[in-house]
C-alpha positions as CSV (number, residue, x, y, z in Angstrom):
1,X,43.1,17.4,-18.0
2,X,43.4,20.1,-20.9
3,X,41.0,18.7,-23.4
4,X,37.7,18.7,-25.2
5,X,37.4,14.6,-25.0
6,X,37.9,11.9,-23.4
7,X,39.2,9.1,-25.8
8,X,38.0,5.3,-24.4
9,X,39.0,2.0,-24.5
10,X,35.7,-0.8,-24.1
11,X,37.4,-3.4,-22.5
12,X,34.8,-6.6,-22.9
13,X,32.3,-6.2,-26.0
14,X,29.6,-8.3,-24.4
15,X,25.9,-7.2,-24.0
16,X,27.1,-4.7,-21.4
17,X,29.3,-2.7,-23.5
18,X,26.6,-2.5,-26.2
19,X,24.5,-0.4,-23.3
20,X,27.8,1.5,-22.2
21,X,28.0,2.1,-26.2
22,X,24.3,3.1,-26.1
23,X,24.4,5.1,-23.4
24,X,27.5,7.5,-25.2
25,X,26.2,8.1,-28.4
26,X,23.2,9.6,-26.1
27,X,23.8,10.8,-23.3
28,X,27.9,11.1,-23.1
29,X,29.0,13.7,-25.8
30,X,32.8,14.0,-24.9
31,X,33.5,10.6,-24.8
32,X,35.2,9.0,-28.5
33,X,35.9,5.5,-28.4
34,X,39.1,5.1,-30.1
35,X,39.8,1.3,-29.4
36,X,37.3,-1.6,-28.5
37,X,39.5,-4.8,-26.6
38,X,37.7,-8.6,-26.9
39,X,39.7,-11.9,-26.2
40,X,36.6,-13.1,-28.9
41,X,37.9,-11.7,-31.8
42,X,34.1,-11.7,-33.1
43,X,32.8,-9.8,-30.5
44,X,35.6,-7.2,-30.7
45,X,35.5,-7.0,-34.6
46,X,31.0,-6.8,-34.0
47,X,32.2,-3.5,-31.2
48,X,34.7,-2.2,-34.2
49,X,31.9,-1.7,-37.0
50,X,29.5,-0.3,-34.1
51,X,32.0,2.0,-32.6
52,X,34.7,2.7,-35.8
53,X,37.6,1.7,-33.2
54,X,40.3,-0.6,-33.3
55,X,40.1,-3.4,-32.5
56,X,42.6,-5.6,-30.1
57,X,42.4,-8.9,-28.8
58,X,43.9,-7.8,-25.4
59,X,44.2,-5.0,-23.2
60,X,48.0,-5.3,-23.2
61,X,48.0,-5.3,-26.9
62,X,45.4,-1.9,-26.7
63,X,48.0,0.0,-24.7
64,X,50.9,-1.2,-26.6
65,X,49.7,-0.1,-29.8
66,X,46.1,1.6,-29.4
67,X,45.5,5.4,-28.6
68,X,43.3,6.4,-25.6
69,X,43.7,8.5,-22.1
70,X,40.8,5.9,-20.4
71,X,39.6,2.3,-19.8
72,X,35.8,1.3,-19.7
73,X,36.3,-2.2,-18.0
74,X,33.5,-4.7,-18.9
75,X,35.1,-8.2,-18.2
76,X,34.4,-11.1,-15.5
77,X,34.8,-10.1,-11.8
78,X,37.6,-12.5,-11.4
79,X,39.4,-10.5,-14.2
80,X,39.3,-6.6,-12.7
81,X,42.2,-6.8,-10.5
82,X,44.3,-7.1,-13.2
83,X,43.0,-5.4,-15.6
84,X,42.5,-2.4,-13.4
85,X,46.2,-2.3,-12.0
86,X,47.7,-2.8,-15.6
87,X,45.4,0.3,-16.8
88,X,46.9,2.2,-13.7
89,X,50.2,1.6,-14.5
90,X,50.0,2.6,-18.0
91,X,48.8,6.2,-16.6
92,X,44.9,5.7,-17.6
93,X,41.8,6.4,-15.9
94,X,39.8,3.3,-15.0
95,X,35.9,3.0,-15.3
96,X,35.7,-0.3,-14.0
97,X,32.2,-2.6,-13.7
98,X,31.3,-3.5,-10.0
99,X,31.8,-5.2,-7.9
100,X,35.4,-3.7,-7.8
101,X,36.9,-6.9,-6.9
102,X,35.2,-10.2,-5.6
103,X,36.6,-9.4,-2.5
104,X,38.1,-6.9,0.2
105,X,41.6,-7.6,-0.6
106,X,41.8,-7.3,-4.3
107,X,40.1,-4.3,-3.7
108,X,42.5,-2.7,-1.3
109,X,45.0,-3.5,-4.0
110,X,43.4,-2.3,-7.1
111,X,43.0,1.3,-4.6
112,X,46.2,1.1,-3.7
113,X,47.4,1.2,-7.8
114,X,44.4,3.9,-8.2
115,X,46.7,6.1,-5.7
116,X,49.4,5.7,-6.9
117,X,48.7,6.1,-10.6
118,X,46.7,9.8,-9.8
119,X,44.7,9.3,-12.6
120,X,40.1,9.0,-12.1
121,X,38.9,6.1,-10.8
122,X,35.4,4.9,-10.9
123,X,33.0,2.3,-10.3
124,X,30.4,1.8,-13.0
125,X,27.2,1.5,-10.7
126,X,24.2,2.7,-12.6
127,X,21.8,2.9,-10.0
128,X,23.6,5.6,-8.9
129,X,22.1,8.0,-11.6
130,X,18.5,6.6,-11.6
131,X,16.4,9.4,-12.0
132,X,13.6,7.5,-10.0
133,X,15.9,7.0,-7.1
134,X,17.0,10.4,-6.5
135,X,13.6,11.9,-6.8
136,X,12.4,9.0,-4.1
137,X,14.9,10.4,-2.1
138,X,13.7,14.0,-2.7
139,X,10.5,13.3,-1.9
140,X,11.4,11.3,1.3
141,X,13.5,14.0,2.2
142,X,10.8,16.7,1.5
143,X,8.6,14.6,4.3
144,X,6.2,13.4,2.0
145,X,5.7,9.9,3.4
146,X,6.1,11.3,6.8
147,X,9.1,9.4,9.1
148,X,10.5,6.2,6.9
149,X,9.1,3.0,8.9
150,X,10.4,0.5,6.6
151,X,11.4,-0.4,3.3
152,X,11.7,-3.1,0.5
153,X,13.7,-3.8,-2.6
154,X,13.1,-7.1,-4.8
155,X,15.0,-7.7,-7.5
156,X,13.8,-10.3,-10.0
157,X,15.8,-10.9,-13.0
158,X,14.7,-13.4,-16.1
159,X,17.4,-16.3,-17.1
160,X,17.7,-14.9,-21.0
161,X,19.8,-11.8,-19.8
162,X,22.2,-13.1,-18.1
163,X,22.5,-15.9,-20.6
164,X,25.8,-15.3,-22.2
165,X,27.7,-18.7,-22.1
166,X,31.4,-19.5,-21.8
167,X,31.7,-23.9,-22.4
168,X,28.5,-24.1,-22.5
169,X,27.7,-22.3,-18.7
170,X,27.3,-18.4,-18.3
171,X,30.4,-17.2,-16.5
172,X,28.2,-15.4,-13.6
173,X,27.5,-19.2,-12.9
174,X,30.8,-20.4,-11.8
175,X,32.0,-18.9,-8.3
176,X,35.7,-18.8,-9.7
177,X,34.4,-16.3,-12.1
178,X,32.2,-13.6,-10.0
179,X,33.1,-14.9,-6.2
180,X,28.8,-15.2,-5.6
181,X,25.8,-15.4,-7.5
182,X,23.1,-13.0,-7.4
183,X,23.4,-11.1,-4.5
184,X,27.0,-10.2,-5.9
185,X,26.3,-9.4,-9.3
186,X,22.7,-7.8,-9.9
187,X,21.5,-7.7,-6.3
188,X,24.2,-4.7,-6.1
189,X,21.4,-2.5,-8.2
190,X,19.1,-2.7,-5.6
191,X,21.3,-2.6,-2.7
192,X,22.7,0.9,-4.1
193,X,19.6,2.5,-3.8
194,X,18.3,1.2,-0.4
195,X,21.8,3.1,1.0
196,X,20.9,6.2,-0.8
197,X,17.3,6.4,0.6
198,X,17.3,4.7,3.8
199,X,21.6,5.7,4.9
200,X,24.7,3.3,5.2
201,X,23.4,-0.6,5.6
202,X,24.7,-1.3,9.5
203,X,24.0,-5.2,9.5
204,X,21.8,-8.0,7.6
205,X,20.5,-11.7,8.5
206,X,19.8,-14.1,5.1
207,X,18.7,-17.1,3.2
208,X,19.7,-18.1,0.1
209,X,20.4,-20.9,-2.5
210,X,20.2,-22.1,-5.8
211,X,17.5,-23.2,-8.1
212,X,19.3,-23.0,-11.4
213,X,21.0,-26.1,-13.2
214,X,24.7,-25.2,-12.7
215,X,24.7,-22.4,-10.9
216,X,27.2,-22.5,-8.6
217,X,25.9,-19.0,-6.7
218,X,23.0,-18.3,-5.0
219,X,20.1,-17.8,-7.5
220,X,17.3,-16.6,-4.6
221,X,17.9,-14.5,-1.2
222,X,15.9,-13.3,1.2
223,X,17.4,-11.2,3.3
224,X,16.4,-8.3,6.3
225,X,19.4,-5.1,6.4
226,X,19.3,-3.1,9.3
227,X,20.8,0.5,8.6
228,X,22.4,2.9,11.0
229,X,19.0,5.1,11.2
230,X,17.6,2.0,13.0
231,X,15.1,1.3,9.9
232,X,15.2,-2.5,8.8
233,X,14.2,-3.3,5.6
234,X,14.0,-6.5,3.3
235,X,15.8,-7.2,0.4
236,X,14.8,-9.8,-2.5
237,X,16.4,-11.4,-5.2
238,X,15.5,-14.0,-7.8
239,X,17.3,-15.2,-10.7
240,X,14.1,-17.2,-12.8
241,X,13.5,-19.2,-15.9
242,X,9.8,-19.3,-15.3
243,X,7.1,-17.1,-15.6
244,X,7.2,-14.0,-13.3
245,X,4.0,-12.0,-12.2
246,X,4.0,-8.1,-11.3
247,X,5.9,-6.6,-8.7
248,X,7.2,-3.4,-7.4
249,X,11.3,-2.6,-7.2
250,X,10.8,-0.8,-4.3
251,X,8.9,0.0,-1.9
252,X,9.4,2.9,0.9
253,X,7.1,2.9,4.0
254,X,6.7,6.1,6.1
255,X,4.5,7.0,9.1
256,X,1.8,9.3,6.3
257,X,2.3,7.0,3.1
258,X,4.7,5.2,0.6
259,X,7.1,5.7,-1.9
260,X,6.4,2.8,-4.5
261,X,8.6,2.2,-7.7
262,X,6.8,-0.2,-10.0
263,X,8.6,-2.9,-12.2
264,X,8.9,-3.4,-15.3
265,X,8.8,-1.3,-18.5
266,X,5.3,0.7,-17.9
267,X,7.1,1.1,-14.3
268,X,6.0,4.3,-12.7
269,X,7.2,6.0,-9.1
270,X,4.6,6.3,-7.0
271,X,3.5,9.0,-4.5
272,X,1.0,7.8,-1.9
273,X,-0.5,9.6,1.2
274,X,-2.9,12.1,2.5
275,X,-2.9,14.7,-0.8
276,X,-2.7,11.1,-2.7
277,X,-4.6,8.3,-1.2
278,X,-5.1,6.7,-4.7
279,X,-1.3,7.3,-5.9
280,X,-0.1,10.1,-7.7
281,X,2.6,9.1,-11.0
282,X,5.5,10.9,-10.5
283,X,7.7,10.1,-13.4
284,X,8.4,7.1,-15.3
285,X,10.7,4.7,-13.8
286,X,11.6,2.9,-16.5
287,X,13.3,5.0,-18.9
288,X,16.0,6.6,-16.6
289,X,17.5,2.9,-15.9
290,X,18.3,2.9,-19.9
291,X,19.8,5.9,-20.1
292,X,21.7,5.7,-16.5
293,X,24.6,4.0,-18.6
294,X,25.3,7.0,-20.0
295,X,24.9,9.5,-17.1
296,X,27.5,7.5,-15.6
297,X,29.9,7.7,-18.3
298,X,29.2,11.2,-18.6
299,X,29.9,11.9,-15.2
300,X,33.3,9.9,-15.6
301,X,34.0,11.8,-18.9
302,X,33.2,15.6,-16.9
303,X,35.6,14.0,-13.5
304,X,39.0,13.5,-15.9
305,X,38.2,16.7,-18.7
306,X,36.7,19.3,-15.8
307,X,38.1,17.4,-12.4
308,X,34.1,17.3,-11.5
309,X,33.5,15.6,-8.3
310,X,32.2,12.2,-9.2
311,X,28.4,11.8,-7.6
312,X,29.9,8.8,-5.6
313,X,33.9,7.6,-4.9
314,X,35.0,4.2,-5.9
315,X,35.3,3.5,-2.4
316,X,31.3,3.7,-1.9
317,X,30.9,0.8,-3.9
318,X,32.7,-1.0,-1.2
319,X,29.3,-0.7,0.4
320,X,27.2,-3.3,-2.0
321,X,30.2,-5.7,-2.1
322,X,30.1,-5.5,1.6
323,X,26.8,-6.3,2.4
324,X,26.9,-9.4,-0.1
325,X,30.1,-10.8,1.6
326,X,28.1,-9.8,5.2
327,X,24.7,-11.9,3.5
328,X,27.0,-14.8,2.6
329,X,28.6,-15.1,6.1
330,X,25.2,-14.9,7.7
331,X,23.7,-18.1,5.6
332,X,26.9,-20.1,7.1
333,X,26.4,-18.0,10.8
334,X,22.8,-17.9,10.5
335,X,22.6,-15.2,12.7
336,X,22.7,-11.4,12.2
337,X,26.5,-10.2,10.2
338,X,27.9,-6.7,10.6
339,X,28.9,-5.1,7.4
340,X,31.4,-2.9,8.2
């Protein structure tokens, strides 16, 4: 694509498009938001004075009458099959939230549109760009934990954020809306990086269940995944209204020491072994998550103007979806589910 920038339609003006919005007045230069699309015309006309866009009331209105070459799409899971294909078929590039689709199928068919329209497609997973992550992996690569033993990811997420109601009940709480709960949804942030540390997730054996008034999902899991290097690791997630004590996101377990990425916003990555048998700070853990929204946006921005490869295909994403829908079938199987 011949151009300087990228112009952008934010598709959903909920809290997540205020971090996209964030994240490319910072960190995502070539990007201009030209139109901003709400079905509340209070949220859109709230995007409009942050953003100086248009503002439209529905994404077939935006491409009727709005100016833009891309799509950020921030709406309800249920919602990005058809939003995604109708962007296709009006020649745009897609950013589009995960999960791609709350299941395999509408995900073969939104790829199938992506093909065919030739245009960038993307899935918005953040965690992809967290500075922490990569450096874990650099320094698990560079052999300073020694041989990876084991590993553990828990994801625990206060009730405020994801808060935003629809009737009265956040839309993340009705199945019909986002096809799970939290292993679906936010879970997918901590099952991105467990695949680029440890390798591709092979199988996983769960619990889960809800504690939340009308949350149809699952608002707990605990869950082991077994990944094609042979490690097993544990994965933990916790939707709460209560009061949380200290914990670590991660946790990486080698044969000389540990990788150990602490929660929270004085978060720190860790180095522990021999040369550091007290812990060494690495960098800060926190700050990167912020700004990830706009690495990724810049990194969609540089794929359509410079035809850079993106740092992962849509079609990797299939791998958190995957392992939720494998978590699911094991609570009903209650024995141990492939993922692929």
């Amino acid at each position: 694509m011949q151009t300087e920038v990228l112009t952008m339609a934010l598709v959903g003006c909920g809290n997540i498009a205020r971090a996209h919005w964030r994240g490319i007045r910072n960190h995502a230069p070539r990007i201009k938001v030209t139109a901003v699309v709400d079905s509340n015309p209070d949220n859109a006309a709230s995007m409009s004075e942050r953003t100086g866009a248009a503002a439209y009331s529905s994404l077939s209105e935006a491409l009727v009458r709005g100016s833009f070459d891309a799509v950020d799409l921030m709406l309800p899971h249920d919602l990005h099959e058809e939003a995604a294909i109708k962007a296709f078929r009006a020649g745009k590039h897609v950013l589009l939230e995960k999960p791609m689709a709350p299941d395999l199928a509408g995900c073969e068919r939104i790829m199938k549109a992506a093909k065919e329209a030739d245009t960038v497609f993307m899935i918005a997973e953040q965690a992809q760009y967290w500075p922490d992550i990569k450096r874990a992996r650099e320094l698990i690569e560079d052999g300073q934990i020694g041989q990876v033993v084991t590993a553990r990811a828990c994801f625990y997420d206060p009730l405020p954020l994801n808060s935003t109601k629809d009737d009265g009940v956040p839309w993340r709480f009705r199945l019909v809306h986002a096809g799970g709960g939290i292993c679906i949804d936010g879970g997918a942030h901590w099952i991105r990086p467990l695949r680029m540390l440890l390798g591709e997730v092979s199988e996983v054996i769960a619990t889960m269940g809800s504690h939340i008034p009308k949350m149809e999902g699952e608002s707990w899991v605990q869950a082991l995944i077994r990944f094609d290097s042979g490690v097993t690791g544990s994965f933990e997630a916790l939707l709460s209204a209560g009061v949380m004590g200290p914990t670590e996101d991660f946790r990486i377990t080698g044969t000389t020491g540990e990788v150990v990425i602490e929660h929270g916003r004085d978060g720190r990555l860790m180095l522990f072994n021999d040369a550091h048998p007290n812990g060494a700070p690495v960098m800060d853990a926190f700050q990167g998550k912020v700004d990830s929204y706009g690495f990724e946006l810049n990194d969609f921005s540089l794929a359509v103007i410079e035809s850079k490869t993106l740092e992962a295909p849509p079609e990797y994403s299939l791998g958190e979806l995957r392992t939720a829908l494998a978590m699911y079938r094991s609570v009903k199987s209650q024995n141990w589910e492939k993922v692929w």
